[in-house]
N, C-alpha and C positions, 0 to 999 in steps of 0.2 A: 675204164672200170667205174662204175657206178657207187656210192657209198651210200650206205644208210645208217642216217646217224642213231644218235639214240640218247635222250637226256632224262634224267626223271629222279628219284629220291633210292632207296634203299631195297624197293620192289622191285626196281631193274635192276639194280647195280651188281657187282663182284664183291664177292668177300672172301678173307683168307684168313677163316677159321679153324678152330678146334675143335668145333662138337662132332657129336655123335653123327648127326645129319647136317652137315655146316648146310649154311644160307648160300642160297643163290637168288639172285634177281631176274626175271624171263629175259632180259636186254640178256642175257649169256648166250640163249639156248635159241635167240634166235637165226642165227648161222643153220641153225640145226635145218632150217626149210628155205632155204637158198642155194640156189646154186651158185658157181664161180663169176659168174657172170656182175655180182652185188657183193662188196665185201661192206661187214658191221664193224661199226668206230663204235664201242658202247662207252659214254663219257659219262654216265648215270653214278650219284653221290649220293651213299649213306647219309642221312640227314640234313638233306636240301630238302629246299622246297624254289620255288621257280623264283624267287625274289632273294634268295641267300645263296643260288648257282648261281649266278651273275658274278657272285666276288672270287670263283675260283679259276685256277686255271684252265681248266676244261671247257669253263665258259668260251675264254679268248681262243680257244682251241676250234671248236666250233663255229664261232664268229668268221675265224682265217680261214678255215676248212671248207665250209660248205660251198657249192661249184654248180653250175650249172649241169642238171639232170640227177640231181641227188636228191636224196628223201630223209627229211627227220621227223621221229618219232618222238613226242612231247606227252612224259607220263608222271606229270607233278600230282601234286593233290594231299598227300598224307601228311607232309610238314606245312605246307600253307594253313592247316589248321590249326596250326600250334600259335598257345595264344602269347609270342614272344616279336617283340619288334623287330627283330633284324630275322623273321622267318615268314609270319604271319601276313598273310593278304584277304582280304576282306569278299567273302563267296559270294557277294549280293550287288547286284552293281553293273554296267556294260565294258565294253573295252574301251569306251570312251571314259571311266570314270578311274581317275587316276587312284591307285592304291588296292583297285577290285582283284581277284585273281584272273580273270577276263581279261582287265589291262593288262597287265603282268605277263599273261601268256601269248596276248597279241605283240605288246611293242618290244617283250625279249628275245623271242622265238620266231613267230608266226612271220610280222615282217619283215627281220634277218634272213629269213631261210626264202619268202618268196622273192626279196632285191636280187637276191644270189642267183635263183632260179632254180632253187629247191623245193620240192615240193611236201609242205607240212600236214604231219599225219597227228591227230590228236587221240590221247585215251584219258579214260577213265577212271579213275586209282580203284585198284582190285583191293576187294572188301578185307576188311580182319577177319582171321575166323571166327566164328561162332563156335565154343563148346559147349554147349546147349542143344542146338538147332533153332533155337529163340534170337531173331534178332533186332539187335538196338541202333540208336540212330547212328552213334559211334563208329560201329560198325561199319556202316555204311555212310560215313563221311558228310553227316548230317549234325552239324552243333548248333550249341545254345549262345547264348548272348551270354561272354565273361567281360564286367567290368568296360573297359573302353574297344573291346574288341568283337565286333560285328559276327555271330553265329548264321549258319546257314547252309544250303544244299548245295558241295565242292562239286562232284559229279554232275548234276545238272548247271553247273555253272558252265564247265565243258559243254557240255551235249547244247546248249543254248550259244554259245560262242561260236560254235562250229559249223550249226546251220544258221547263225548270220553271215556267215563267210564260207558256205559253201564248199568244207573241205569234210575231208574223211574222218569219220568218228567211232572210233570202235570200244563200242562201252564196256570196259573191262570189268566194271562194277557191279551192273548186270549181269554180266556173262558169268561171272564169278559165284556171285549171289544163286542163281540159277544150278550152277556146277554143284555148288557144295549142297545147298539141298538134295540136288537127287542122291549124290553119293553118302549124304550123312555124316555127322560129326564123328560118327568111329573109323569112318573111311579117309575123310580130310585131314587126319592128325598124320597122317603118312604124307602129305603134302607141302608139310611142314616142319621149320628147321628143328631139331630137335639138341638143344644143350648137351648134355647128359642120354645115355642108353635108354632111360626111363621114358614113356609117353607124357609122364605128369607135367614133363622140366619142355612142354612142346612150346613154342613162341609161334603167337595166334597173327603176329602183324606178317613173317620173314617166311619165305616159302623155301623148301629145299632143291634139292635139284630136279626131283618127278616135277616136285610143284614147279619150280621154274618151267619144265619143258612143258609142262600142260598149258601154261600160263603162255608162254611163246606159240604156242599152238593155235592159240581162241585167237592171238591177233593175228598171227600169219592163214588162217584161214580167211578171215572175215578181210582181209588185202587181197588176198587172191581172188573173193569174189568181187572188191570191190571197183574191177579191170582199169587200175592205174600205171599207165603205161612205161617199157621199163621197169617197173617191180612186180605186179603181180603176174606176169608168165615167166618170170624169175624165182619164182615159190615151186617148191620142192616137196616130196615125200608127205605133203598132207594125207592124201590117200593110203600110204603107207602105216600113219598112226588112227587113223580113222576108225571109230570114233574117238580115241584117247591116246597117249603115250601111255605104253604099259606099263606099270609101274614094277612089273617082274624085271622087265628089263633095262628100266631107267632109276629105277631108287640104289640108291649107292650109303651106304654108312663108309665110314671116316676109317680108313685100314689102319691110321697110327692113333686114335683116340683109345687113351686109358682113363679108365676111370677110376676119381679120387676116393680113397677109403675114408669112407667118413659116417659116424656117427651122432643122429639128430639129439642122441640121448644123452645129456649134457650134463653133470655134476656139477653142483654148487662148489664156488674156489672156496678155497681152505683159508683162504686169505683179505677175503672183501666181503664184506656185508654189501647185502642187498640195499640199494639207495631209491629213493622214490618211483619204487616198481621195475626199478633195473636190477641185471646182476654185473657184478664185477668178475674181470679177466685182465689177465696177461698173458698176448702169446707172438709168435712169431720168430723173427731174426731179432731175438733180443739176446743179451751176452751174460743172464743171471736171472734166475727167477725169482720171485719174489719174497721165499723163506730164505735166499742165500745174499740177500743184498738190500739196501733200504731206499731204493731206486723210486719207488711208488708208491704213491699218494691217493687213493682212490676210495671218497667218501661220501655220506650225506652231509651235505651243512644245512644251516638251519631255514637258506633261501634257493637252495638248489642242491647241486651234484658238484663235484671238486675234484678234479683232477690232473695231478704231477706226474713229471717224470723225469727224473736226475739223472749224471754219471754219464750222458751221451748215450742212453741205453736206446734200443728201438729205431726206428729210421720209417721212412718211407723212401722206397730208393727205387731204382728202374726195375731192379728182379726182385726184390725182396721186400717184406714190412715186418715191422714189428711194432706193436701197440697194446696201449693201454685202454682198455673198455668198460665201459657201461653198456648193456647190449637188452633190449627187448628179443623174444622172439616171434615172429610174427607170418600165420600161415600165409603161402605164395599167393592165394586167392584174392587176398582182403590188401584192399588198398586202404593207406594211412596216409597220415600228415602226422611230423614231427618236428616241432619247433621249436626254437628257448631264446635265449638272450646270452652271449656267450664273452664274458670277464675277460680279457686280458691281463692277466695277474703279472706275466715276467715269461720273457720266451729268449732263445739266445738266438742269432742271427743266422742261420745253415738250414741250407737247403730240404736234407733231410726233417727236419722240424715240419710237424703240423699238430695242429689243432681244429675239431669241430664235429659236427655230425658225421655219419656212416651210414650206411645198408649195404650190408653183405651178403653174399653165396652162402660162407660159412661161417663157424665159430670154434675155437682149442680154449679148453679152460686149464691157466696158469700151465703155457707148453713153451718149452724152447724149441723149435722147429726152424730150421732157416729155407726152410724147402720154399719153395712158391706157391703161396698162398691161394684161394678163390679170385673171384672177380668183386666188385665193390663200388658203389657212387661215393664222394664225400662230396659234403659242403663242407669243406675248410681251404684253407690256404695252402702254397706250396711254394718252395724255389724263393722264400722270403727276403733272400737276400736281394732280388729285383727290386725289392720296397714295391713301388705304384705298377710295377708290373708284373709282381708274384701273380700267379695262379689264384683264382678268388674261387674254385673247385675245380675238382677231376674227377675221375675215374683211372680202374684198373680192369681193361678189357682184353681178355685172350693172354693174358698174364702180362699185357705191355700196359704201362700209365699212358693218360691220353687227357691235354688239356681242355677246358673250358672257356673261360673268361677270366681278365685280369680283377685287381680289386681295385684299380681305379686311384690307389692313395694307399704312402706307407700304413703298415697297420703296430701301433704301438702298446707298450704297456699301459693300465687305466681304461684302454677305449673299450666299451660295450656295444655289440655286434649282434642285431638280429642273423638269424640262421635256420634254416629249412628244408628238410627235404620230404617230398611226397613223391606217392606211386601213383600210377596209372597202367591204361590199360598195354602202352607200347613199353613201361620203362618206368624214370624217376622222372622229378622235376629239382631241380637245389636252387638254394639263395642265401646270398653270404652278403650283409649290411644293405645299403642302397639299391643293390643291382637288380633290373628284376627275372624273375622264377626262367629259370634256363634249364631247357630239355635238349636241346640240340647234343649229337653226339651220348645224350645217358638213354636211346631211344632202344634197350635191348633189357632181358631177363634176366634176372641172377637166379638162375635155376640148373647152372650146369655141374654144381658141387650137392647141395641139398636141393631137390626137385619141390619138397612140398613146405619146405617155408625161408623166411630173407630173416636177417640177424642187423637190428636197426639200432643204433644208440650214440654214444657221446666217446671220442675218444681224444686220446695225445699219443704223438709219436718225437720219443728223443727230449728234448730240455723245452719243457716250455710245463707253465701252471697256469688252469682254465679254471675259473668258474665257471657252471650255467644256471642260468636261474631265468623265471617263467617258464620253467616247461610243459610241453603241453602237448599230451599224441591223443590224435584222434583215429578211429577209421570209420570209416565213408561207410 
């Protein structure tokens, strides 16, 4: 038996969501044009990039795996551009230049798979959608020059690696780009994953299951023609889908996805004044609201925004939050940066406890609710009792918490704390004191509760008292 592997970031991978049209990565649906003869190993990670797959298990999986007369599919691209040190590799460059993505994709992959006597197949990272029909370099996996990290053309970085070395190249980029023009932006929003029932809440990077199968389609075609022995008279039912997988017959919605009741039209609390362009809230799994208790603290001082919370009240916990807010709201469209400087005034030691930035799904003004809340980035802390290896951010994704990076060093009363979060086109970026601006893992939407705007601002959860001050939102 034959095996085709399969490695690459979030475009291939599996995912076991909740939405309306959950995510699939084409490495799923490529089974679908094989026959028994080739079975798929698909080892493909959300939020890799070919220099940050190396430290998982799947790596070593791969490494021990691969056998003489097998084939691996190598589909990085979309996190190598991410401008973070332990993701980012440099598009500009040969495979002799240490730190290029060239390198990176030869000395990880390319001659792992040919010592073994596997035979490696290289792609293209398939484009972000366009909602327009207009498209940006972004898009197309073309950046600029940030700061100490090298911008430039990912995709042709591949396609120039490939034919120095003589292997199989199937430019998904193109094929992509190509696709979604002829079918148009009101056609390719069905080819994509979809949060929420709505089209507005659609995510332009995560293809759904059509999109997967079409996606598995443009490569398993362009293999079959490319007569590599062993796999391509192993390809299956292309003629079958020919020209497309139908999408009558392949789009699938989510048979157990409910949708949250929720309204965008928000009432001023009863209880907070507005603080330098925010509004204040209390809501979630907290144990007394805010006329029935004197649990919270939530104001303008005369150098920022100020925020308590006593009594053990609120939590951030595995199913449940409750929190204290300052909250902008801010349409899905418009990406921002929000950032301050953030006091440590007095916090008590427990887990539960955080403090710092937010961007939410949603927003309940002054509600005891203990239900399970949206989804959400922070830059703040968590799990503080670790001291130097608490949580230095997270997330809440598909209603599970899901870590970040450490903070590196206990974090104590007195200390002041740069803090940051920004949007983009895949997600968030956050940054909590030293660390720097970390996307890995916040690489998804909050549009699966409110479709057409994110709820962005300064919170505490449980016993701790914040100051912020310098604060500063911009949008882009």
């Amino acid at each position: 038996m034959r095996t085709l592997w399969v490695v690459g970031d979030s475009t291939l991978s599996s995912f076991d969501d909740k939405y309306y049209y959950p995510r699939y990565g084409y490495g799923t649906r490529l089974s679908c044009y094989l026959n028994d003869k080739v079975n798929v190993e698909n080892l493909a990670l959300s939020g890799r990039s070919s220099l940050s797959f190396t430290r998982e298990e799947n790596y070593q999986k791969l490494i021990s795996g691969m056998k003489e007369g097998d084939f691996l599919i190598i589909g990085f691209g979309h996190n190598d551009e991410k401008t973070e040190a332990d993701r980012y590799t440099c598009p500009v460059g040969s495979k002799d230049d240490y730190g290029t993505f060239a390198e990176s994709l030869y000395t990880k992959y390319i001659k792992p798979a040919q010592a073994a006597g596997c035979t490696p197949i290289l792609c293209t990272p398939i484009v972000r959608r366009t909602a327009t029909g207009e498209w940006t370099k972004q898009e197309l996996h073309i950046t600029a020059d940030t700061a100490q990290f090298k911008g430039g053309d990912y995709a042709q970085a591949v396609r120039e690696l490939a034919a120095q070395l003589g292997l199989v190249c199937v430019d998904m980029t193109l094929k992509t780009k190509e696709l979604y023009d002829r079918m148009g932006c009101e056609e390719t929003v069905y080819l994509h994953a979809w949060p929420s029932d709505k089209s507005i809440s659609v995510d332009n990077t995560h293809t759904n299951i059509w999109g997967a199968r079409v996606n598995a389609f443009l490569v398993m075609e362009e293999l079959e023609k490319a007569g590599i022995s062993g796999l391509s008279e192993n390809i299956v039912n292309i003629r079958a889908d020919e020209p497309l997988p139908d999408k009558n017959r392949y789009l699938e919605k989510n048979a157990a996805y409910k949708p949250v009741v929720f309204s965008d039209e928000l009432d001023d609390s009863k209880y907070f004044k507005d603080a330098c362009g925010f509004k204040g809230t209390v809501f979630g799994d907290i144990s007394y609201l805010p006329g029935e208790c004197d649990h919270y603290v939530l104001e303008e001082v005369t150098d920022g925004i100020h925020i308590a919370v006593r009594g053990n009240d609120g939590k951030i916990s595995s199913v449940t939050d409750g929190i204290a807010m300052y909250y902008k709201k801010i349409p899905v469209d418009v990406n921002f940066t929000l950032k301050a400087k953030m006091r440590i005034n007095d916090y008590f030691y427990n887990n539960q406890v955080s403090f710092g930035l937010m961007v939410r799904d949603d927003i309940y003004i002054d509600r005891k609710m203990p239900d399970v809340l949206g989804d959400y980035v922070a830059a703040a802390p968590l799990n503080l009792t670790h001291k130097e290896l608490a949580w230095s951010c997270f997330a809440r994704k598909n209603n599970a918490l899901m870590q970040g990076s450490t903070v590196g060093r206990e974090l104590k009363p007195g200390d002041v704390i740069d803090v940051e979060i920004s949007s983009n086109s895949d997600g968030y970026a956050v940054k909590l004191g030293d660390s720097p601006m970390l996307t890995g893992g916040f690489d998804f939407k909050l549009t699966a509760v409110d479709p057409k705007h994110v709820y962005a601002g300064f919170f505490v959860a449980r016993n701790a008292d914040v100051t912020f001050t310098d604060i500063e939102y911009t949008e882009n």
